[in-house]
C-alpha positions, 0 to 999 in steps of 0.5 A, a space after each residue: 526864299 524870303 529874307 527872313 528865313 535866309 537869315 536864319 538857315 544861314 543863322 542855324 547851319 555853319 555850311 551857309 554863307 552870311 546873309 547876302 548884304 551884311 555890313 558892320 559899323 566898325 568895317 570888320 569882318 562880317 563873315 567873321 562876326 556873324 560866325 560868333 553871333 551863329 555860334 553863340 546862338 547855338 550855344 544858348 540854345 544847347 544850354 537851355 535843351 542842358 538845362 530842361 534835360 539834365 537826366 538825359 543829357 547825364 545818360 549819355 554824358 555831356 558830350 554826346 548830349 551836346 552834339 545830338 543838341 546841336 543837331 536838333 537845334 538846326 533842325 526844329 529852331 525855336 517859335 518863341 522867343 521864349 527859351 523856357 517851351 523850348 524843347 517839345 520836339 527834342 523826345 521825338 527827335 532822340 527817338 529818330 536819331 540813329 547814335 542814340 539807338 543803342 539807349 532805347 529808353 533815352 527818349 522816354 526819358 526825354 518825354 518824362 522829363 519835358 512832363 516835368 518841364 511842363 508840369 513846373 510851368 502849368 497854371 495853379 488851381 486850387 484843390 476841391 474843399 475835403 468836406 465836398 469830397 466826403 460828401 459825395 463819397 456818402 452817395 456813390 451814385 452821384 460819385 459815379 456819375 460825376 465828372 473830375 477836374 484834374 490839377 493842370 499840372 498832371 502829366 503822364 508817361 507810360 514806357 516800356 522802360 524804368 524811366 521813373 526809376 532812372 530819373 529818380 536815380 540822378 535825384 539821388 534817390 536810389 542807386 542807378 546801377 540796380 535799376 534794369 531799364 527794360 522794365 515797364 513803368 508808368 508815372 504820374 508827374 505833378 507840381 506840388 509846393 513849387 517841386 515837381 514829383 513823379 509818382 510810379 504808378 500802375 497802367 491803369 491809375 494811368 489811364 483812369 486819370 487820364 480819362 477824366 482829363 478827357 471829360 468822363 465821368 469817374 465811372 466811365 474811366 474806372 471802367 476803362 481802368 479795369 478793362 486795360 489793367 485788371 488789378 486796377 484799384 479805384 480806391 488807392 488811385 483815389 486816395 493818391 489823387 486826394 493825398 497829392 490834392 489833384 481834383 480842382 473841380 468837381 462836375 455833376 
């Protein structure tokens, strides 16, 4: 094993001994010194999972949240010395891990809250002109032959439960204890004047937007819309695209 990654087994699992050859400038303890820097280490990287998923660790309470915490961080270390993306792989993680089963929906929260840890950090782009929209609306034609760019921001989660509404609860938007998680909900999640907001969606607004991210043509994705949601309604799911300033490009 290379010394590199001895030193961070032994960094990250208190079971291990300090790395072979560790000194101190002072001749104290090396053991004991390296103890405290592992646990500050962990401690730091429990804080930022804390602070990246306050509705998930509010769920299940603070002390549960850091126990599961330290057992991801052992497991999936970080790759970048920059704490603000870590965390991608915290949502399938909760969904494996057997003392949060009873919550089924808690990695879905997880998921929809690293979308709006995403979302906050996506790159700015500005919104289409309003006179060009309209313009291509008079022509339905070119319109359904044309190609959206989405706002980077953009994120989406589909659950078989109330996430959206669970996560709206601990904003203080509504009360928690009538919200009955086994419902499904969709959302779109964005960044609009430096606030992420969730919108509940339907199925298929999740979809179609989802298809233009992938390069269709509005066409095609309403298509694809319609086929997995039948009460899919084009014109409302624009108007919330255009309301939200969602389309920074428009492709022909």
């Amino acid at each position: 094993m290379k010394p590199e990654a001895e030193w961070i087994d032994a960094l990250l699992d208190p079971e291990r001994p300090p790395p072979p050859g560790l000194r101190t400038w002072n001749g104290s303890d090396p053991a004991r010194r390296f103890a405290v820097y592992r646990n500050n280490v962990t401690v730091s990287l429990v804080d930022a999972l804390a602070d990246g998923f306050p509705v998930t660790q509010q769920l299940v309470g603070e002390k549960f949240f850091r126990a599961m915490a330290r057992e991801f961080v052992r497991a999936a270390p970080p790759r970048s010395p920059l704490l603000v993306g870590y965390g991608g792989e915290f949502p399938t993680f909760i969904a494996a891990f057997s003392p949060a089963a009873g919550l089924p929906y808690l990695a879905d929260t997880a998921r929809l809250e690293l979308a709006c840890i995403r979302a906050y950090h996506a790159a700015d782009a500005a919104p289409v002109a309003p006179d060009r929209i309209g313009a291509l609306l008079d022509d339905t034609d070119i319109l359904a032959a044309s190609r959206f760019c989405l706002h980077p921001s953009l994120h989406i989660v589909q659950s078989p439960w109330a996430v959206a509404s669970l996560w709206a609860a601990h904003q203080g938007h509504g009360e928690i204890t009538g919200i009955d998680p086994a419902v499904e909900e969709n959302a779109w999640i964005l960044r609009s004047d430096l606030q992420v907001a969730v919108l509940r969606m339907r199925a298929g607004d999740c979809l179609f937007a989802s298809t233009l991210q992938r390069g269709a043509t509005l066409a095609e994705a309403a298509e694809l819309a319609r086929v997995g949601d039948p009460d899919f309604d084009l014109p409302a799911c624009l108007a919330v695209l255009l309301r939200e300033r969602l389309i920074t490009a428009i492709e022909q």
